[in-house]
N, C-alpha and C positions, 0 to 999 in steps of 0.2 A: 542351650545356655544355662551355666548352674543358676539356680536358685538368688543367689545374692546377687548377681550380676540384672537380673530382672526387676529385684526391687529398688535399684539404684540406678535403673534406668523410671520405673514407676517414680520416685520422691523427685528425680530430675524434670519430666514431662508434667506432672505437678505445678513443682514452683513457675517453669515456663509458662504454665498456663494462666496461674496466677499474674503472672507479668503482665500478659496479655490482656486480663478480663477486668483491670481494675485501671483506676484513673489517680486514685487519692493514698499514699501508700498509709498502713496504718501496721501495728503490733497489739496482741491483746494474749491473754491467756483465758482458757474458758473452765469450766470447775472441774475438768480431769487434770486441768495441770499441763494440758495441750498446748505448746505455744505456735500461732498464726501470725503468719509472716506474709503483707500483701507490699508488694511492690513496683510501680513501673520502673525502678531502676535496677541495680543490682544490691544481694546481699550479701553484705559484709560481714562477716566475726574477726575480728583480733586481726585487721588488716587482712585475713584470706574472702577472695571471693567466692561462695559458696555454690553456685550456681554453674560456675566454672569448674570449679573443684568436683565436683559431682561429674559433670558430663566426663572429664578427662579418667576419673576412676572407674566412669561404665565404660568408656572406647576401651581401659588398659586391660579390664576383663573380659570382654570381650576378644581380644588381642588372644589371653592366657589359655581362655578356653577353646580356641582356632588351633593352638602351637602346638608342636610335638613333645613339649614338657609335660613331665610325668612328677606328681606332687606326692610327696609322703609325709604324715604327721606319725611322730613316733610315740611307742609308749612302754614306760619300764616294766618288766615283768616280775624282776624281783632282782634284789641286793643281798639277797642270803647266800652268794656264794664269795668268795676270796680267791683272788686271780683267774677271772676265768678267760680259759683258753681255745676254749670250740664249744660251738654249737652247730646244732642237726635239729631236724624236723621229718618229722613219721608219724603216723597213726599208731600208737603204741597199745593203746587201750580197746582198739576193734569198733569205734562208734562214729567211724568213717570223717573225722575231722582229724589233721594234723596237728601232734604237741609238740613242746619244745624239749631240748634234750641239752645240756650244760656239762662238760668237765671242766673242772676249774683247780689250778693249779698249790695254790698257798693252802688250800685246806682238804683238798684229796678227796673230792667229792666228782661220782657223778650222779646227777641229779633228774629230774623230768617236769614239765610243767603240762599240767591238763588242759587242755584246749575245752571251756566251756560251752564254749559254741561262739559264733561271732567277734569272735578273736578275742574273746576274752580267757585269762587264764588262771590256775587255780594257785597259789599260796607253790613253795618249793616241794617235793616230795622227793627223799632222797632212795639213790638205790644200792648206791653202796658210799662207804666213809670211813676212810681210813688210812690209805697211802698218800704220800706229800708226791705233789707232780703229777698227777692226773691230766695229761698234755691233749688227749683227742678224741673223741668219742662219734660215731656213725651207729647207726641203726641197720640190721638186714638181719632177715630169717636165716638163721645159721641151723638151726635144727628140723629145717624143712616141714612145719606144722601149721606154717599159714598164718603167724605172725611175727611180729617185728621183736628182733633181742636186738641187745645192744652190747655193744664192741668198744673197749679203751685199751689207749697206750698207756702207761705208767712209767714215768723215768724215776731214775736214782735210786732211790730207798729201795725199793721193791723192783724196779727194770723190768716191768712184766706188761706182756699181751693177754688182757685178757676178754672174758668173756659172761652175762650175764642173762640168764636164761627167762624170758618172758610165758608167763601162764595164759596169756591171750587177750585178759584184762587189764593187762599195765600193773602187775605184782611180779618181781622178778627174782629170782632164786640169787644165792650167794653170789662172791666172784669164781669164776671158775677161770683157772688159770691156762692159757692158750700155750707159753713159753717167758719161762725163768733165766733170769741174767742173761738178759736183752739190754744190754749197756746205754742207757738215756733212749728207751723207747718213745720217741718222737710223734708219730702220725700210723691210724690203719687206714684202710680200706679192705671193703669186701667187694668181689668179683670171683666168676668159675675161672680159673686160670687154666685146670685143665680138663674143660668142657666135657663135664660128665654130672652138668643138672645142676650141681649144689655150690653153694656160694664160700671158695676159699679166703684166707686172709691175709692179706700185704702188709708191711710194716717196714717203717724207714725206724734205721736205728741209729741215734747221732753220735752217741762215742763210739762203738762200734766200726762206724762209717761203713754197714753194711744195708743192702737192702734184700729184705726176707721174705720168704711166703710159708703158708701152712698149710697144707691139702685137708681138705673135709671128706670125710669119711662118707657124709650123710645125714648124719644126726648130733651134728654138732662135736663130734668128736675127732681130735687132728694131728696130723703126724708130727716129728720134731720140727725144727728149725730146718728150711732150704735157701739156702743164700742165693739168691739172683746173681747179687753184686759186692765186692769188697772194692769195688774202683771209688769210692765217693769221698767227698772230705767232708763231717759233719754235715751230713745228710737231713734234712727237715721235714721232708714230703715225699712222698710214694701212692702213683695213680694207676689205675690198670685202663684200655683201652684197645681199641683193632685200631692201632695204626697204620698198618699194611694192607687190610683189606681182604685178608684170607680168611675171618671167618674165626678166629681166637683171640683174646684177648691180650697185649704187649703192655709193657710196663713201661713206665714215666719216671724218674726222681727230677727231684730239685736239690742240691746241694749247696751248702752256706759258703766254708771256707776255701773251694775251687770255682766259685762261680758258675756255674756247670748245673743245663739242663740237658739229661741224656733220655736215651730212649734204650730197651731192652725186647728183643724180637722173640716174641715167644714161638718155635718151632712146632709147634704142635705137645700137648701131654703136660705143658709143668716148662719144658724145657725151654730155657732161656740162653741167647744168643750174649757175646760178653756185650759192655759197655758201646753204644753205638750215640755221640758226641753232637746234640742240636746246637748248640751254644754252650762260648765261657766269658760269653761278655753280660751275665747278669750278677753284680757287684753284691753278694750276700742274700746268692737264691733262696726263698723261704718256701715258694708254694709252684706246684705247677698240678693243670689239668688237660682235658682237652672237651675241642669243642669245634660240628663245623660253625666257624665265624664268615665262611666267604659264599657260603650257597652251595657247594660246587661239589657236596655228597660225603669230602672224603674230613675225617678229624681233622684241625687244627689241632696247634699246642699252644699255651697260655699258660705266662709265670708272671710272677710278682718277686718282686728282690730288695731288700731292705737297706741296703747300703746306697743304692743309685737310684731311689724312689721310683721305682720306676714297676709299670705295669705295660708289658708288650705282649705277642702273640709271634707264632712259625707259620706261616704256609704249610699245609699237604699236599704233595703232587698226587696223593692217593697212595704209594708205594714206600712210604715211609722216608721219603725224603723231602726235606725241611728246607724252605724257602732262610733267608736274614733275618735279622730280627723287626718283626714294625712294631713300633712306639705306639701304643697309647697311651700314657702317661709318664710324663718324668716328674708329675707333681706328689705324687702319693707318697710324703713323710712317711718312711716305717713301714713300705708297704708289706703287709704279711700275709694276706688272702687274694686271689681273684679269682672268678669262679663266673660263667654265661648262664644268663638267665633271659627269657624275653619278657622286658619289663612293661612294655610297652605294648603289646600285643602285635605288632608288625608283620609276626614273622619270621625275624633276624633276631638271632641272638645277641643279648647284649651282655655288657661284663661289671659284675658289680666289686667292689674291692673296702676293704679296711687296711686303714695304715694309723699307726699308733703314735708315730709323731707328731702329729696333724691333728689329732682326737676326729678322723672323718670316714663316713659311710659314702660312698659313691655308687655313680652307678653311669656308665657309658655310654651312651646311645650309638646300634651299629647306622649308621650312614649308610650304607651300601657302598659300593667301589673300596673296604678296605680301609673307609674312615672312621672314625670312633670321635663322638663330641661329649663332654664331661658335663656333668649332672650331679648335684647335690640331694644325699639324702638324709644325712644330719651331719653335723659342724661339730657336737660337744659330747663326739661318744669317746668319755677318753681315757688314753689305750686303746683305741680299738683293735680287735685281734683277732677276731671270725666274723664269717657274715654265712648267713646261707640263706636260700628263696625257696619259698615256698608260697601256696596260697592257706592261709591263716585262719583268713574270716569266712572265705565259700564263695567270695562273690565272682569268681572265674581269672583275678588276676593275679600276676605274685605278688606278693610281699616280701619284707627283708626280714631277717632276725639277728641279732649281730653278740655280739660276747665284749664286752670293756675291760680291758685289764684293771687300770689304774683308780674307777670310780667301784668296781666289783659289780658291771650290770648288765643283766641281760635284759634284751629288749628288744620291740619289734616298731616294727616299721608299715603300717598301714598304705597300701598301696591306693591312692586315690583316683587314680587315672589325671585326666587333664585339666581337673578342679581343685584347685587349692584347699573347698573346703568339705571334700570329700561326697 
């Protein structure tokens, strides 16, 4: 039972006892300023009765700390970026705790926050500042040395994938440019596409309407531009995944103006199968990933769509073929992120989501059987427009970190478990 829930069972057994052991009721203050309160009837304040009131506030805690609700208290990490659009979490600096990590849009910044220990974090540190549109940033060893660099999109001015070389410590070299006029470079990711150790780079590019990869050499060095896909319409997101179960890695988009989550079969080597069609009933696709959500071994798929609020999931039969769509959410204003995490510790993955209309951080609880129940994890993030989990503080469970467009803030989300106050 948390802590507060005991002492408001303690001032409740208290006053009862008081009730009980006195004949003559009386009120006094003694020289701490303590006020004593004896009664055989009940007490009153301001018409509530107090005795009352108490008992029903330890049953409702009591109740809270039984439930399957997962409590978060959030806290800013810092306001010193302008539009920001993603955030990630990595050990960047080697001292085995996870930082934050910021691109942000309006002011072409990406940025890092030092995890000081205990989830607390240090002041902005930037890494690089300069191009407007700084749209995505992820974290992975690109130069195979055993720590984490970091990976952005850049649209417009500059249209570039690039890439940012970490010394071990969290000091990291210039930009170093992956691929120039990349037309509205939208979202990366890092994965081997074609399974030979090292970690190549994916990239949805929105005016373009293409989805790209880059072969790694090994040491951070990468080929041109390889187009997966020219099938997409303003393209938002690009995920890599074994969707088939052979043992390589397949690609994912989400696409904005076709509605349209497809999947792409990677053949072995790099080599990608054309456009293979999961849905285009997602109304202004923003995000897709995957994930198993049903137990049952093989990936799921998971998007979020902006137009029709909405947060669903695909079935896997294992073979790459994709169940209808199931609804978790048709509430999520603006949804732009969803992404499985077990927040809960259960077991089951669950799905956490931002949506900017709404200014809200969620987060899904799996049900088991396929069902998903909604969960608050703040109300006033607003913009909301990334989230990502991680564990922040060390105490074994995630946490949330999320990106606000509209207020310019990034911030986390302490995972409390089943106690409101942590």
């Amino acid at each position: 039972m948390p802590i507060a829930a005991w002492v408001l069972c303690a001032i409740v057994v208290s006053v009862l006892a008081s009730i009980d052991n006195v004949t003559k009721p009386s009120i006094a203050a003694d020289e701490n300023g303590t006020l004593h309160i004896n009664t055989t009837g009940r007490v009153m304040i301001n018409g509530i009765d107090v005795v009352n009131a108490l008992a029903q506030a330890t049953q409702q805690l009591l109740y809270l700390s039984q439930s399957s609700t997962v409590f978060f208290s959030s806290t800013v990490v810092s306001k010193s970026t302008f539009g920001p659009r993603s955030v990630y979490a990595a050990d960047l600096d080697g001292d085995g705790v996870k930082d934050i990590i910021s691109a942000s849009q309006d002011d072409g910044k990406v940025a890092w926050y030092r995890n000081e220990g205990s989830g607390t974090f240090s002041s902005q540190i930037v890494i690089f500042d300069g191009d407007n549109l700084v749209r995505s940033v992820v974290a992975a060893d690109l130069d195979g040395d055993g720590d984490m660099d970091v990976l952005s999109a850049i649209g417009y001015d500059a249209d570039e994938v690039a890439w940012y070389q970490n010394n071990g410590t969290g000091g990291f070299s210039g930009k170093r440019v992956i691929a120039s006029n990349i037309k509205g470079a939208h979202s990366v990711f890092a994965a081997d596409l074609d399974n030979d150790g090292d970690l190549d780079v994916l990239s949805a590019d929105l005016h373009d309407n293409k989805v790209s990869w880059y072969r790694n050499n090994g040491s951070g060095q990468f080929s041109q531009r390889l187009v997966i896909s020219d099938e997409t319409e303003f393209v938002h997101c690009a995920y890599a995944a074994d969707l088939d179960g052979d043992g390589d890695l397949d690609v994912l988009s989400a696409s904005f103006d076709d509605d349209k989550i497809a999947w792409y079969r990677n053949n072995g080597g790099g080599d990608f199968s054309s456009q293979i069609v999961i849905t285009t009933r997602t109304d202004g696709a923003t995000w897709v990933s995957a994930a198993d959500l049903n137990g049952d071994g093989h990936l799921d798929v998971l998007s979020a769509s902006q137009n029709d609020n909405k947060v669903a999931w695909y079935r896997n039969d294992g073979s790459g073929n994709f169940s209808g769509t199931w609804i978790i959410s048709t509430t999520a204003y603006g949804a732009r992120v969803a992404c499985a995490a077990d927040m809960d510790g259960d077991g089951q993955l669950d799905i956490i989501s931002a949506s900017s209309n709404d200014d809200k951080i969620m987060w899904y609880r799996n049900e088991g059987k396929n069902g998903f129940s909604p969960q608050m994890i703040a109300r006033v993030a607003s913009g909301a427009w990334s989230v990502y989990a991680a564990d922040l503080d060390g105490d074994g469970d995630l946490d949330v970190v999320s990106a606000s467009d509209s207020n310019s803030e990034i911030a986390w989300h302490r995972n409390n478990g089943r106690s409101p106050f942590g």
